[in-house]
C-alpha positions as CSV (number, residue, x, y, z in Angstrom):
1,X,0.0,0.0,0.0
2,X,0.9,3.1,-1.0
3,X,2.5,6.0,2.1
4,X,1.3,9.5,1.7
5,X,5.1,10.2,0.6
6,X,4.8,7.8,-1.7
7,X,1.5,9.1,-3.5
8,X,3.1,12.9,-3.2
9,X,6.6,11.9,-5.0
10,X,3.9,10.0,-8.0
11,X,1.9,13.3,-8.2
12,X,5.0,15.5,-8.3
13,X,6.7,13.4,-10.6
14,X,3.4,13.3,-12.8
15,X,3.4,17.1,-12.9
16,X,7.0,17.4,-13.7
17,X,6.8,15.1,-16.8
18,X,2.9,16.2,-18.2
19,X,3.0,17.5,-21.7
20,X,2.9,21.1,-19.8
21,X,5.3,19.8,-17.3
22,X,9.3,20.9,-17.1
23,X,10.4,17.3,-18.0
24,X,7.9,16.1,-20.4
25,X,9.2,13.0,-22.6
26,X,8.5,12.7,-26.1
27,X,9.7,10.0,-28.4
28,X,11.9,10.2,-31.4
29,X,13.3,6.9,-34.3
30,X,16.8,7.0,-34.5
31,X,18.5,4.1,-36.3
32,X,15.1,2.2,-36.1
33,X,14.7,2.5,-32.6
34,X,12.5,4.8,-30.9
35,X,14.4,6.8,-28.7
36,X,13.3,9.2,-25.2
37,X,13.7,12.9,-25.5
38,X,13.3,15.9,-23.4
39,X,10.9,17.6,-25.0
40,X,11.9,21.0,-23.8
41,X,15.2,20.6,-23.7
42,X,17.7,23.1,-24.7
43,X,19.1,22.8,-27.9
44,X,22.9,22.8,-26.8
45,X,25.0,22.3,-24.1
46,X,25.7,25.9,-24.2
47,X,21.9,27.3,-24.9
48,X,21.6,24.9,-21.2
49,X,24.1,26.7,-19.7
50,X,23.6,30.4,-20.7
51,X,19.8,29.7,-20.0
52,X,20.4,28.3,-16.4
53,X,23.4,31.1,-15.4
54,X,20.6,33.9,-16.4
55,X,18.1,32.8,-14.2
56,X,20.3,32.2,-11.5
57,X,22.6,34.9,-12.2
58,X,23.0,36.0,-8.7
59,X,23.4,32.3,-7.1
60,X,26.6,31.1,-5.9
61,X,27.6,28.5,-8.4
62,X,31.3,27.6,-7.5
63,X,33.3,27.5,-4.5
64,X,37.0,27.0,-3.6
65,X,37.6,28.5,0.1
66,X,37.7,31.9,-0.2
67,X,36.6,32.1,-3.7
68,X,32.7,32.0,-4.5
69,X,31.7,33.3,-8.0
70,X,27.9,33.9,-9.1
71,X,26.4,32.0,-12.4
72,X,26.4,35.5,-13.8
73,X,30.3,36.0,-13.1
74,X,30.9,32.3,-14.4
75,X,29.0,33.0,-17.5
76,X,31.1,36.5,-17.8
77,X,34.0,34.6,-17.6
78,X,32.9,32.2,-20.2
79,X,32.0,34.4,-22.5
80,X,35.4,36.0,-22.3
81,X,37.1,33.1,-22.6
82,X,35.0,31.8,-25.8
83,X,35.7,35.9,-27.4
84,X,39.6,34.9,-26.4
85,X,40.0,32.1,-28.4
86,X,38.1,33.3,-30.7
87,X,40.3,35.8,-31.9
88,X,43.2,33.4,-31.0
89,X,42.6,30.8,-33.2
């Protein structure tokens, strides 16, 4: 028999992967298999990434002792580096 945690996890989970939901799951053939995809996924690794250090721009995302930089700082960085070798190479 199902707990009351257990039924609250299945509903949550239900919400999270509806057709409305954050993680909804469609289905795609590849190489004649039909293959699970995130329907709203981001395109790229970098779309993800841009995306998730914008809305939490002002989060701390990394650590190291004394050194704690925001998403938005780590993106700023990023994108500096990328614009560096850029023009490098």
């Amino acid at each position: 028999m199902a707990t009351e945690l257990d039924c609250a996890i299945e509903a949550i989970g239900a919400r999270l992967m509806s057709d409305d939901g954050p993680l909804a799951i469609g289905q795609v053939e590849k190489f004649g298999q039909k293959m699970p995809f995130l329907k709203k996924a981001s395109p790229t690794l970098r779309d993800f990434f841009e995306t998730h250090c914008t809305i939490h721009a002002d989060k701390e995302f990394l650590i190291d002792q004394d050194i704690r930089l925001t998403f938005g700082e780590v993106l700023a960085a990023s994108r500096e580096l990328a614009g560096g070798l850029i023009e490098g190479y």
